[in-house]
Every structure is written in C-alpha cells, then in structure tokens.
N, C-alpha and C positions, 0 to 999 in steps of 0.2 A: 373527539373531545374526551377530556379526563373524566371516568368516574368517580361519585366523590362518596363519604362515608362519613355518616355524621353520629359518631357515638357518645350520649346523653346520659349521665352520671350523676346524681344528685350524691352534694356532700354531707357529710354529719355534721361538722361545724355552719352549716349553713337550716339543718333542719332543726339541728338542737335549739337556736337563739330564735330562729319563728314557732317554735312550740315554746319557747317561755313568753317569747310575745301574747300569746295565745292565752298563759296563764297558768301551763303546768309548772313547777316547780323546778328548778335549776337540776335536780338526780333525775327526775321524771323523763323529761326534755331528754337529759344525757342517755337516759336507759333506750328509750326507743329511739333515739337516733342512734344508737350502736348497730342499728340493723345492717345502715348504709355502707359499715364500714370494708363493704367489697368495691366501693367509689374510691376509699382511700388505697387500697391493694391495689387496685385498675391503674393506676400512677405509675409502677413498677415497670408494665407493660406493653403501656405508649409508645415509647421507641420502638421496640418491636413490631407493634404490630403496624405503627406505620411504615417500618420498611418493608412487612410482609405482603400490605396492602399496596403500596406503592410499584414494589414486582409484576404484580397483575392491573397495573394501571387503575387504582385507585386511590385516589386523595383523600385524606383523613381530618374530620377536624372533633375533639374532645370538646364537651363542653358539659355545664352545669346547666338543668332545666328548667331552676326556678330563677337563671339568670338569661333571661332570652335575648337581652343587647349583644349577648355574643354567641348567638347563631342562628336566630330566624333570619336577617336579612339575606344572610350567607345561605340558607337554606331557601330563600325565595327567588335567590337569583335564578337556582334551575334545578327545580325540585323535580323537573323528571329524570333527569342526571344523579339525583341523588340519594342514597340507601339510609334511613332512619332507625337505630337499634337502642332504644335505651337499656340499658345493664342494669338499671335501677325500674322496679316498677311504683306503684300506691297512686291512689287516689283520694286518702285522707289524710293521714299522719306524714303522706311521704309525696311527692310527685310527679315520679317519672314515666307515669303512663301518660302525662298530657304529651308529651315526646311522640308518641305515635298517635295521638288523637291529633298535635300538629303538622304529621306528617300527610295525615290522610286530610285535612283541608288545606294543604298546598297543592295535594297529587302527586306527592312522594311517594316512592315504595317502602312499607315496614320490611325490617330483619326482627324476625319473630313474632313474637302474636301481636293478631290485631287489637285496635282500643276495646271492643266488647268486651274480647277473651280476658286482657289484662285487668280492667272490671271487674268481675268476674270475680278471678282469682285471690282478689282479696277478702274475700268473705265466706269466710270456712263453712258456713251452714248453707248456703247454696251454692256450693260446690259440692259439700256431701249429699245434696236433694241430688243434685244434677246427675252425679257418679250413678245414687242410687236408682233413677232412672233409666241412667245405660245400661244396669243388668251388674253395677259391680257393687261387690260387698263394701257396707262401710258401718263402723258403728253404732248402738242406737244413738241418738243425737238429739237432744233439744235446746232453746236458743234462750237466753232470760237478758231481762235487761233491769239491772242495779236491783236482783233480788223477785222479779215479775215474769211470770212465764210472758212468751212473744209467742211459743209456739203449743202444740199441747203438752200439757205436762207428762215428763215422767214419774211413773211410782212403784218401778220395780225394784229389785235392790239392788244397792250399787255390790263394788268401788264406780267411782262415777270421776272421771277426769275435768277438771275446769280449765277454759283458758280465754285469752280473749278473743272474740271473732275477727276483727279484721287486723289485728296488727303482731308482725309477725311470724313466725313458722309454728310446727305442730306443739312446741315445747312447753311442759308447764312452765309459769312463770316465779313460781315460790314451791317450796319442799312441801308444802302441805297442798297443794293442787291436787293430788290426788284424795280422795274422800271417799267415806263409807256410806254417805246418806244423800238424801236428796237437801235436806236441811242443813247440812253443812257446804251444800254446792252454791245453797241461798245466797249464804253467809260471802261466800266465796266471790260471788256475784256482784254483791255490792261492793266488796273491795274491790275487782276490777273494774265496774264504773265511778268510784272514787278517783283511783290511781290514774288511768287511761281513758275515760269517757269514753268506755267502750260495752258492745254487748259479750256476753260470757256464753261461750257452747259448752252444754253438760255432755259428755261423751260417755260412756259404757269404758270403762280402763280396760284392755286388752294386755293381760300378762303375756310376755311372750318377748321377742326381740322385733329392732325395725331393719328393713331393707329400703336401700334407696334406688331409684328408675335413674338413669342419667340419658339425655339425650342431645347431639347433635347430629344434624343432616349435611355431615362432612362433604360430601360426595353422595352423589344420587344414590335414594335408600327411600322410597316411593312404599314398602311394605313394611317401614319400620323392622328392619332385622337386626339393628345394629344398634340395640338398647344396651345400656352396662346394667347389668343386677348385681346388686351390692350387698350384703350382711354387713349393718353395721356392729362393732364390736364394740361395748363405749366404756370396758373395761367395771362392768355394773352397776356402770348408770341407764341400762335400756334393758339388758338382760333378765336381769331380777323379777319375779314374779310381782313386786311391788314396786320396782324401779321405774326412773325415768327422768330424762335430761331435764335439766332447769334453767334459766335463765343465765346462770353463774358457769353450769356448765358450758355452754353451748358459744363463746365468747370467738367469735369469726377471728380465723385467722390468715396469715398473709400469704399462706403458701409452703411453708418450710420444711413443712412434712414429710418425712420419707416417700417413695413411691407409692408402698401399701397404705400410706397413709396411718402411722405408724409413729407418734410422737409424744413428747409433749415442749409445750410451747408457752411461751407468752407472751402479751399483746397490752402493751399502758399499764407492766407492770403487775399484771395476774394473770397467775398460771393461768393455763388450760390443758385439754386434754385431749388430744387430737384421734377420734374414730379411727380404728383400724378396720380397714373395709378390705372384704372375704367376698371373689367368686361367689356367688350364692350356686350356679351351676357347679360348678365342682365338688360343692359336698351336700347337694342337694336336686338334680336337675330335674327332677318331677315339678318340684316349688316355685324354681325358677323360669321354667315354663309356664306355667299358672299365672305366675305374676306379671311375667311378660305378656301374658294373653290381654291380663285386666288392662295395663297401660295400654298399651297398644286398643283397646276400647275406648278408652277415655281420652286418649291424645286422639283417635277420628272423631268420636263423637263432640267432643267441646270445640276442636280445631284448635289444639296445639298445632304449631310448627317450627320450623329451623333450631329450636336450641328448647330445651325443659327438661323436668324432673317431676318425681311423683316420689311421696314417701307413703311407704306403707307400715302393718304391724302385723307380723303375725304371732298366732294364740299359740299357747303351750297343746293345742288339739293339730297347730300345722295348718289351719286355717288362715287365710293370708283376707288382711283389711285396709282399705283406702284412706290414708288419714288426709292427705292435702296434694293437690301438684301446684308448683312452681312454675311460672310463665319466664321472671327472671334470675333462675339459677345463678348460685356465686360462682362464676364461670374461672375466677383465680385461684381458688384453693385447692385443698387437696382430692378432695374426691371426683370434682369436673375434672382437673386435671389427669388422675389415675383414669378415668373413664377414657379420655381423647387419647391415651398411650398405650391402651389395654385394647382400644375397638379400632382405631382410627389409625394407628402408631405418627401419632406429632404432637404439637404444641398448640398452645391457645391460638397464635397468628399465625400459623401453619393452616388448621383450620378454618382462620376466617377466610383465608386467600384463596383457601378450595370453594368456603362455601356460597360466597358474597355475589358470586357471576349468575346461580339458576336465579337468584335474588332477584337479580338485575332482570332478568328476560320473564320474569310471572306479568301475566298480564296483567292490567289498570285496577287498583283493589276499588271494590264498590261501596 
C-alpha cells in the first residue's frame, strides 16, 4: 500500500485576516503574518517534490492547518500510513504546530520535531534557560512584560538588545532595539506589548557577527556530522559593532539567490538583501568546530530531529553564543538550500525522497 505525506503550511493571507479578527490593526496583522511567507514560496515546489515523493512510493497531499476540512479525514483514513511535516510552526500568533500535535492523536508519525519540542521553540526565554542548562553559552537574558520584570531583574550595563519572546526569529524588530540602559529596554517593552501582545527578552547585545547551524538528516547521520556552519555576511547589518538585522531587513525570500547566497532581491515590491553565507570552516575551523559542538548539544539534549537550524552570535573576543534554534527552518530559501548542495549535494525533493523512509520505520511515537 502507498505511503502518504501530508505536508501542512499555514498561509499569510489566512493568518493575517484572523489576527485583525483578533483585533490587531490591518499593518500589524500584515507585519507578523509576513513570517509565513515560506507557505507562499512552498507553492513553487509542490510539483517537485510530489514527483520526488512519488519515485519512492509516496503520495503527497499539501494542505493549510487552520483549514482541516481538507486533511484530517484524509489523514484519519490511515494515519499509520502516513508521515505528518508541518513547514510552518507557532502556537500563538501562527498555527502549525497543531499539525503535529494532530498527528500524534491519530498515531501518525511526525517528519521533524515533536509537538513539546515545537512548543518550546517558540519562546526565546526558555529556550535560552534550556540551552543554558545543557552547558551552552547564551546571553545574559531577562524577560518583562509591557514594562515589568517576569523574571529577576537586570542592572548591569547594557547595550542591552529587546525583542519579542514568542513571535518570530532572533531579529530586532525597530532600528532602536538596540539600547544603552535597562530603562530604555522598559520603554521598549511596552511598545512591544502595545504592538504585539507580547512578552519582550532583554538580551546583553553581543557585537560581533552571526553564524547560522543548518540541518537535515538527508541519509542516516545518527552523530550529526553533517551540520552546514554558515557566517552570515548581511553586508553591515550584523557585522558592525552596533549592528543588526531588522525587521525591514530580514524580508523572506523566495529562493533566487545565487548559490552563495549572494543577492539582492525583492519580494511585494521592497528590496531586500540577501546574506551572503561563508564556510565558517574555511576561514575559521577552530570556531566552527566549537559551534558545531554546541548544536550538536542542544539538537540531543532538546531533541531536535530530521530538519533544524540554530543561530548564533559571535563576540568581537571570538566567543560563540546561542541566540535561538528553529524547529521549522525556511527550508526554500537560500541558505537551507546552499546547505543541502554544500553537505548533501541535491535539492529540497531530492532530500525529502532520501529522507522520508527512516521516517516511516521510527517506532510508535509516545
């Protein structure tokens, strides 16, 4: 009997108009539903990876999460038949971790992390408690919400980075995110529970550059060997002693990148600036060993599996720090893609066709 594949993508036009239901503001809505927009890229590559999938006898069906008339019943006919991967994760603003929390009450197998991990991953302050329990470095870190410590306060001296805890990647979200005091983080604070209804992490700014982890388990890799370490290059918006991406920078895009990752681009209309991403081993492999050690710590100890990322930062001292990992990496762009050509040498549905079978035969998740 055919193996089936049910790959779960939540869209922006679908998340944008339930968060003005909700009450945020028509740019609001817009702003964080731009996260998704690797649901709208993933369109590109349906074809493909249905017929990749289809080669190794498996049947494919794409669907939206917060539309489930079109794929629980499909998924209840024979859910041990069938492999569960949502591409999109969240459990507040966004909802495609219910996608594998659906899978594990049919008795489906997840493709990638379970519903805990996915959990998890959305909340930048316990994931840096987490990290810094398995022994790996991450910034000092405190958590406020609309202006009020949650957690103890800091009172050392900044620069001190603000952003929002659950929604998101590590990026500030306005040019003044970065701050000198603990009293402009305040301030800071409340505008992002204003803006977002969200808690704000005060982070310790780490001048220096970031490197990005990439991961898939192409083909059995049981000791994680086969991480890509990346220097991102973002043309000095990361490099800078006071630099760092913004929200305006950071605008996902669909793929059209050179190989190195090496462009610029635009996407609805405004530019963007596509990271040029550097071997970090090649002009550094002391570093790049180091930082391969930490992932490789934190993907056993949280229990990443089959597909992630981890970004880090390191200091102008060479000191390497954990800012966030990704459970659902944008698996269309440019830099998952230079990863799968650089480690793996193929394509996104090349990939899944190798990877989707140890999938199949992992025993009964509990």
């Amino acid at each position: 009997m055919t193996r089936r594949m049910l790959i779960l993508a939540e869209r922006e036009a679908g998340c944008a108009a339930r968060l003005r239901a909700a009450g945020f503001d028509p740019d609001t809505a817009s702003e964080i539903a731009a996260y998704l927009s690797q649901a709208t890229d993933l369109v590109a590559f349906e074809a493909p990876i249905r017929g990749a999938l289809a080669a190794v006898g498996v049947s494919v069906r794409f669907a939206d999460p917060t539309v489930p008339a079109d794929w629980i019943d499909w998924l209840r006919e024979r859910p041990a038949d069938t492999l569960v991967w949502p591409v999109t994760d969240g459990i507040r603003y966004y909802r495609g971790s219910g996608g594998s929390a659906v899978a594990r009450l049919f008795g489906a197998r997840s493709f990638g992390a379970l519903p805990h991990i996915q959990n998890l991953a959305q909340d930048k302050a316990k994931c840096g408690a987490v990290a810094a329990s398995l022994g790996v470095t991450v910034p000092r870190t405190g958590l406020m919400r609309d202006g009020r410590w949650l957690s103890l306060p800091l009172d050392s001296p900044g620069p001190w980075f603000v952003k929002p805890n659950t929604l998101g990647a590590k990026l500030g979200v306005w040019t003044d995110s970065r701050v000198a005091s603990v009293e402009q983080a305040t301030v800071l604070s409340g505008r992002i529970h204003a803006r977002y209804r969200d808690d704000a992490v005060i982070q310790a700014f780490v001048p220096g550059f970031d490197v990005r982890v990439s991961y898939m388990a192409v083909d059995a890799d049981p000791d994680l060997l086969r991480l890509g370490v990346y220097r991102l290059e973002t043309g000095g918006r990361g490099e800078a002693a006071g630099a760092f991406m913004t929200m305006a920078d950071n605008i996902t895009l669909s793929g059209t990148a050179d190989t190195d990752g090496a462009a610029s681009a635009s996407r609805g209309g405004t530019a963007a600036f596509v990271p040029r991403m550097i071997d970090l081993a090649e002009e550094n492999a002391g570093l790049a060993v180091e930082i391969a050690a930490m992932a490789r710590r934190v993907a056993v100890g949280v229990g990443l599996r089959d597909v992630f990322s981890l970004d880090f930062r390191v200091g102008t001292d060479g000191s390497p720090y954990l800012l966030e990992f990704e459970v659902c990496p944008a698996v269309t762009i440019y830099d998952f893609r230079r990863y799968l050509a650089d480690h793996w040498g193929c394509d996104l549905p090349e990939a899944l066709a190798r990877s989707v079978g140890r999938a199949f035969e992992r025993p009964a998740e509990l």
